[in-house]
N, C-alpha and C positions, 0 to 999 in steps of 0.2 A: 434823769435829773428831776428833782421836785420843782414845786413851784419857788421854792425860792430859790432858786438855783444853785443847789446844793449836788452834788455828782459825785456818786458813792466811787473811789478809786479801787478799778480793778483788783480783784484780789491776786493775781499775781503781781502785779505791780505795789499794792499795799505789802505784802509779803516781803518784794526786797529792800522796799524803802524801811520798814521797823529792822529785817536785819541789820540796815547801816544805821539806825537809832534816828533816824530825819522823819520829825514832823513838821516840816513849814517847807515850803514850794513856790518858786518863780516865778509868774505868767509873765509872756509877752505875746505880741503878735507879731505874726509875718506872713507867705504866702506859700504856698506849694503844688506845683500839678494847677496853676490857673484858680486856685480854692483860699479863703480865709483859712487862715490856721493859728491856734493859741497854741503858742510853745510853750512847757511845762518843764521847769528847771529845778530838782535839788537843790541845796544851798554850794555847795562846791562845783555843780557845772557852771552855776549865773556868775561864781566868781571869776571865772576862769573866759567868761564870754566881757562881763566886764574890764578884766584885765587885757584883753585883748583890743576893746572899743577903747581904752583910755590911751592905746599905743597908736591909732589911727590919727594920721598927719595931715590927709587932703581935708579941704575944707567940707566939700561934698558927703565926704564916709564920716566926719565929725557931726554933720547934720544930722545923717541917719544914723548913729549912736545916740545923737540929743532923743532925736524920736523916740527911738527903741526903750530908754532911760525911762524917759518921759512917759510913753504907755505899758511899762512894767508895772507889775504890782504883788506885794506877796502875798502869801495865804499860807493859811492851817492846817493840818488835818486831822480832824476832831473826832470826836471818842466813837461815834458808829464810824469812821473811815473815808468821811468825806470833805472837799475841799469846795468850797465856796467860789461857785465863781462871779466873778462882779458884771452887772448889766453891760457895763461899757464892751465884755467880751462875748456876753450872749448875746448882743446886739451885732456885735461883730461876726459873730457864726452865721447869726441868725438863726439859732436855733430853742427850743423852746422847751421840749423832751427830754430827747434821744441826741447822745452826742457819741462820739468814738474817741475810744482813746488808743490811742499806736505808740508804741515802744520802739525810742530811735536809739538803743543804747545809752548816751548820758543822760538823757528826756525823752520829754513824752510830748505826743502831738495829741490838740485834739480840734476834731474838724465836726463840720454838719455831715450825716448819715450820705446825704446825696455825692460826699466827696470819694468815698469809694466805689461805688461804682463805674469810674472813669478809671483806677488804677490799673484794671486788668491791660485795658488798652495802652495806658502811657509804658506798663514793664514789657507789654509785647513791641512797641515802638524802640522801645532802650534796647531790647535783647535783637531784634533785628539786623542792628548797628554792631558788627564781631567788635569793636572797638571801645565799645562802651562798658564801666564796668558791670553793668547788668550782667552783660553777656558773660563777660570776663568770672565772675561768680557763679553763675549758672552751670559755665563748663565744667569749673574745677567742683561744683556740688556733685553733678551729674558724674565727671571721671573717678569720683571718690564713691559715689553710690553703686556703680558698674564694680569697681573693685572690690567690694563688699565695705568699704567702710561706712559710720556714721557723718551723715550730714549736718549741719552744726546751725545754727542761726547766729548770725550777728544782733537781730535786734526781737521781740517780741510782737508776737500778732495782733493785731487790731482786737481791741474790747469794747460793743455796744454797753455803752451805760443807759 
């Protein structure tokens, strides 16, 4: 990330977002694994996240959609490939460099560098538990790799920007 907080979008992830013709992207925050996290939304996932907050009844989950709403914001992604991120989230990382971006399928996550290093532990804690679906996915990667197939990802690996 430069100084003005500009953070070049991984180029596989730049890659599928011009295949689907999308320049402009969603931030919010939320948390994960105990860590600040800025969610990073396409224009058709935040739709689909706000059609779902607008259907929320309890007073409580209306509050935190106001929130949610409220500290979203959008952004560009401009002609060298990068998206802008506003202080109010690098303040929120806390970070100042170096940030990570992670592919969660319909978005992308991005956290302070110091957030992965705890994941190895949390997926050994999830995969411990047979009932979890950590575990549950693990199996079926692992009894598919035993029988000679390809193992597949559901989401994209973490990218130091």
């Amino acid at each position: 990330m430069d100084d003005r907080g500009r953070s070049p979008v991984p180029s596989q992830f730049r890659k599928s977002l011009s295949e689907h013709g999308i320049q402009e992207l969603y931030l919010s925050v939320t948390q994960a694994c105990g860590f600040p996290v800025v969610r990073v939304y396409p224009p058709d996932a935040f739709t689909k996240v706000v059609q779902e907050l607008n259907e929320l009844e309890d007073p409580e989950d209306q509050d935190a959609a106001y929130a949610f709403m409220h500290l979203a914001s959008r952004c560009e992604i401009d002609d060298a490939g990068r998206v802008q991120l506003p202080a109010r989230f690098r303040e929120y990382l806390q970070v100042t460099k170096e940030i990570v971006w992670t592919g969660l399928g319909q978005y992308f996550d991005l956290t302070h560098p110091e957030a992965g290093k705890i994941l190895p532990a949390v997926l050994n804690q999830a995969a411990t538990n047979r009932n979890s679906p950590i575990s549950r996915i693990q199996r079926c990667v692992f009894r598919s790799e035993k029988a000679g197939g390809a193992s597949g990802s559901m989401a994209r690996p973490a990218a130091d920007q």
